[in-house]
N, CA and C of each residue as an Amber inpcrd file, in Angstrom:
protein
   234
 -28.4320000   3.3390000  11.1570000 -27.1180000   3.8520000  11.4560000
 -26.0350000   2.8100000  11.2080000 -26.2520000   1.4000000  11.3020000
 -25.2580000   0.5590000  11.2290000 -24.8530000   0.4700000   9.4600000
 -26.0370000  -0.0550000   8.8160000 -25.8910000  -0.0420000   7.4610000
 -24.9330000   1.0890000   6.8460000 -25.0970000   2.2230000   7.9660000
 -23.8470000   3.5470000   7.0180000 -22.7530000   3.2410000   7.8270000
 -22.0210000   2.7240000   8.9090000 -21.3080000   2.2910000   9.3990000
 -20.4970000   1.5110000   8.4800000 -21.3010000   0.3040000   8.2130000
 -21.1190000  -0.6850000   7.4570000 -20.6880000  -0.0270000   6.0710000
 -21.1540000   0.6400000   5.6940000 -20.8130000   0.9660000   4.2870000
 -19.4820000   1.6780000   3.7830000 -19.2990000   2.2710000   4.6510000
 -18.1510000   3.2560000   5.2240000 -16.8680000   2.0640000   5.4110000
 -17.0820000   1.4470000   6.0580000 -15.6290000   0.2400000   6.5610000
 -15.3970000  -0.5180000   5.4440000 -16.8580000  -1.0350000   3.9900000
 -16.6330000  -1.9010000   3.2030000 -16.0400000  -0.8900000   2.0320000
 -16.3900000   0.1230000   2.2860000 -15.6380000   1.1780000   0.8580000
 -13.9720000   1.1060000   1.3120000 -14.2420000   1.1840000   2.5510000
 -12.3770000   1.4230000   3.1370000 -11.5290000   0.3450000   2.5310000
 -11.9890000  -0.7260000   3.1330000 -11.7660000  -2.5530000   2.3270000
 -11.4300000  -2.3770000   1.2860000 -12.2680000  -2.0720000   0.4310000
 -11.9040000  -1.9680000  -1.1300000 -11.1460000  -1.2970000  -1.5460000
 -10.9700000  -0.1440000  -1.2380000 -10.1590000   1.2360000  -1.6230000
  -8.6130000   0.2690000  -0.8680000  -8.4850000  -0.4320000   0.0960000
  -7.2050000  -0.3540000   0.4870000  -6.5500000  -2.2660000  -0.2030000
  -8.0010000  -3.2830000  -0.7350000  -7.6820000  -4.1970000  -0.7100000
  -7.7210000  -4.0550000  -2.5100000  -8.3750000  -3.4620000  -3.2060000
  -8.1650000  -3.2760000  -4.6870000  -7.3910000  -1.7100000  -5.4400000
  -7.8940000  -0.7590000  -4.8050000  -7.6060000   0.2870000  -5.8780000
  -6.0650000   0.5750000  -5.5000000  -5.4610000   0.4030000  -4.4200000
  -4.0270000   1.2260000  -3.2200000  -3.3600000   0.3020000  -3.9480000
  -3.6250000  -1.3770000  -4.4600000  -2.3950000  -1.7470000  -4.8450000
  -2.4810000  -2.1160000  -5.9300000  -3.0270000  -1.2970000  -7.3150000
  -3.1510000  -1.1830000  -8.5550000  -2.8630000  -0.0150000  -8.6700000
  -2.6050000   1.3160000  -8.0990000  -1.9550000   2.6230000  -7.9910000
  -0.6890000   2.2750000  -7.6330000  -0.3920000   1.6120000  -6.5450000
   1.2020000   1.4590000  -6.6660000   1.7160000   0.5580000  -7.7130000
   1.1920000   0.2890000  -8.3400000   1.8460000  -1.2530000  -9.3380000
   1.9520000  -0.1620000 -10.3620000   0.6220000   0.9290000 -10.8570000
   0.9020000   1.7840000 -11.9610000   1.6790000   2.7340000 -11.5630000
   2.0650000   3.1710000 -10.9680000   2.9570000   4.2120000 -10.0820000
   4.7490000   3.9150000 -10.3840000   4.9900000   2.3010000  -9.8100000
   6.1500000   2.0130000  -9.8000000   6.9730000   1.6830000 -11.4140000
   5.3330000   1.2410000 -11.8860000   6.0780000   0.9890000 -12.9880000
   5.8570000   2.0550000 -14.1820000   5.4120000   3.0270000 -14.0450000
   5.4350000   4.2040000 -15.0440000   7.3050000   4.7130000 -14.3350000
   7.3100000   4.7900000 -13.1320000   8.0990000   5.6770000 -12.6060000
   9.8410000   4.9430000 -13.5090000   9.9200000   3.6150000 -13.3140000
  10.6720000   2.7220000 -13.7210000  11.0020000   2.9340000 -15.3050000
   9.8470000   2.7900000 -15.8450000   9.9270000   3.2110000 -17.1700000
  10.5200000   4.6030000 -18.0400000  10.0280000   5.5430000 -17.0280000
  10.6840000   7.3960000 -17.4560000  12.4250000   7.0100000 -17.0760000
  12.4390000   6.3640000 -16.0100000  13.7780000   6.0200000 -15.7020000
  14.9580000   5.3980000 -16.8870000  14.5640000   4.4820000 -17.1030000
  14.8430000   3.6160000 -17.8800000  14.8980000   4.3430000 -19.4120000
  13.5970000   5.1250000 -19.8620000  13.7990000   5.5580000 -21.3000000
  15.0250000   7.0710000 -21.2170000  15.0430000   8.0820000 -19.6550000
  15.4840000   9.2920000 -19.9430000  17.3600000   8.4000000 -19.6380000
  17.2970000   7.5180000 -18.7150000  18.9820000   6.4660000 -18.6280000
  19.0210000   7.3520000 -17.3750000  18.2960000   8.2670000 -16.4090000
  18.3380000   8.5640000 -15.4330000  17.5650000   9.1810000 -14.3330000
  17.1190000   9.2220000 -12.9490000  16.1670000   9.5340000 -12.6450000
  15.8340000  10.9120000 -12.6240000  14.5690000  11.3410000 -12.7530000
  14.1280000  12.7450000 -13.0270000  12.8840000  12.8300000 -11.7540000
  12.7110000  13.8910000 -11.6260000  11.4280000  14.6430000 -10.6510000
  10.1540000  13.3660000 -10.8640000   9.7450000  13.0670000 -11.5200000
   8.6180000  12.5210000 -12.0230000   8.7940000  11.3800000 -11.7230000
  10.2470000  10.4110000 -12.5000000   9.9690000   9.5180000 -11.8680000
  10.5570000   9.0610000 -10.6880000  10.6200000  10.2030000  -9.6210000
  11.2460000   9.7540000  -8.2820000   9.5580000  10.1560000  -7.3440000
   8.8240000  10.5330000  -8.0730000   7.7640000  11.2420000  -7.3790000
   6.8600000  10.0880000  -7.6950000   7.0190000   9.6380000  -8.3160000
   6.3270000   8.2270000  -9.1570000   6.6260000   6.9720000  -8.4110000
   7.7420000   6.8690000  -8.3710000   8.1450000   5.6510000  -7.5670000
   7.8890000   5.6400000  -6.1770000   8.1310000   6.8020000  -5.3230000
   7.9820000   7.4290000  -4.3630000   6.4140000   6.7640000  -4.1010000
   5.6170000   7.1410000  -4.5960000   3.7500000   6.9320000  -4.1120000
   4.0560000   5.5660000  -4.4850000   4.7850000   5.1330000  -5.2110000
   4.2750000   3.2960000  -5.6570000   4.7040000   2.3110000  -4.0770000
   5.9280000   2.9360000  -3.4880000   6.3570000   2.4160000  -2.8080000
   5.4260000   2.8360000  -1.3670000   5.2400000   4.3660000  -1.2350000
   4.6850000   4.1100000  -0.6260000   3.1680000   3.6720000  -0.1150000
   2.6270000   3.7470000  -1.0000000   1.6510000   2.7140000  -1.2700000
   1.0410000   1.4280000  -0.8340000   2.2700000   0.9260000  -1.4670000
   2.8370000  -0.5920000  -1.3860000   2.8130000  -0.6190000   0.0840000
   3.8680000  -0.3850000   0.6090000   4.1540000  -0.0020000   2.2430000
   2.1450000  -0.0260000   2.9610000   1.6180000   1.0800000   2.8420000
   0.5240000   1.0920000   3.3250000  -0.2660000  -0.5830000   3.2470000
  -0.4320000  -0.5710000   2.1160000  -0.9140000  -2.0490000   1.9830000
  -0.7490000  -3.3230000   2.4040000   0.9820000  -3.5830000   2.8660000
   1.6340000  -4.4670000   3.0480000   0.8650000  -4.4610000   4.7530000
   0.7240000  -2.8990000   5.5770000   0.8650000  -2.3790000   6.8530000
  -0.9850000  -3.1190000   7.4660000  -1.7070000  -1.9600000   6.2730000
  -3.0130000  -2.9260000   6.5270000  -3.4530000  -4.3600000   6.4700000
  -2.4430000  -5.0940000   5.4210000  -2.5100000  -6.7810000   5.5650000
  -2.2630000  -7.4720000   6.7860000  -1.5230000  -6.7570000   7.3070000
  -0.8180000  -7.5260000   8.5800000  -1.2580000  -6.9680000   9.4670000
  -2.2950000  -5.9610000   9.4640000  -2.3110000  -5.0470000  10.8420000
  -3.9500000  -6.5820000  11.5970000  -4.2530000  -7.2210000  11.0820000
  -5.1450000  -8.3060000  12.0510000  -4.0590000  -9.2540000  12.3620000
  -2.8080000  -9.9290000  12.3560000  -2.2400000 -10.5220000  12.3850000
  -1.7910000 -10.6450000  13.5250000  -1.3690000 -11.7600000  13.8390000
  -1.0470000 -11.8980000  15.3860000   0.5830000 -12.1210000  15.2550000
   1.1110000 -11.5660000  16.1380000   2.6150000 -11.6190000  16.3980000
   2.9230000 -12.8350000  16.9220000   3.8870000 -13.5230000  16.4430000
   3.5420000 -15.0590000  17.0810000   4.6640000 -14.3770000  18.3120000
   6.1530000 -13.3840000  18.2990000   6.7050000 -13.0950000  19.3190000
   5.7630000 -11.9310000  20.1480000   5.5730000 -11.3310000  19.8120000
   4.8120000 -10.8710000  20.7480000   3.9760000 -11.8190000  21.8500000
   3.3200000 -12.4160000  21.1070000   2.1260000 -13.4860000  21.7340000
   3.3040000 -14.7100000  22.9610000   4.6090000 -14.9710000  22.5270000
   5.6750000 -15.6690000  23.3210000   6.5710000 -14.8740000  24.3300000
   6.3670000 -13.4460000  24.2630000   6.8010000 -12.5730000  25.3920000
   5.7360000 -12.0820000  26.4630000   4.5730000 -12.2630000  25.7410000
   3.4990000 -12.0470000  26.9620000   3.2220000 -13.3870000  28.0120000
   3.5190000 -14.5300000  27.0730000   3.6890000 -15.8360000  27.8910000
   4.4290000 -16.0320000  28.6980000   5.9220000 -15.4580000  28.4790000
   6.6470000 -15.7810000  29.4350000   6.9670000 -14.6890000  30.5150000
């Protein structure tokens, strides 16, 4: 039972530490690009940029989510 436990949390890892921020990198910058070639934004690439960012966001959220608040950690002290 642990080994599928285990397997389950290391797919999560990966999916959020490799594939989430190579989808937003292709995301932002396709979206940037339709932008840039039509000289204004369209459905596609606001829907485009939209997942890159939020994405990004997710990723940034799971990096930091073991992180210790150094204020937090100085309001419980005092």
């Amino acid at each position: 039972m642990i080994p599928l436990l285990a397997r389950r949390y290391i797919y999560r890892y990966l999916l959020l530490a490799f594939v989430l921020p190579i989808v937003a990198r292709l995301s932002l910058t396709a979206g940037m690009r339709i932008e840039r070639r039509k000289g204004r934004r369209t459905v596609v690439s606001r829907v485009l940029t939209g997942l890159g960012r939020f994405s990004r966001r997710r990723v940034e959220k799971a990096a930091h989510k073991g992180a210790i608040d150094d204020k937090a950690v100085a309001r419980t002290r005092s």
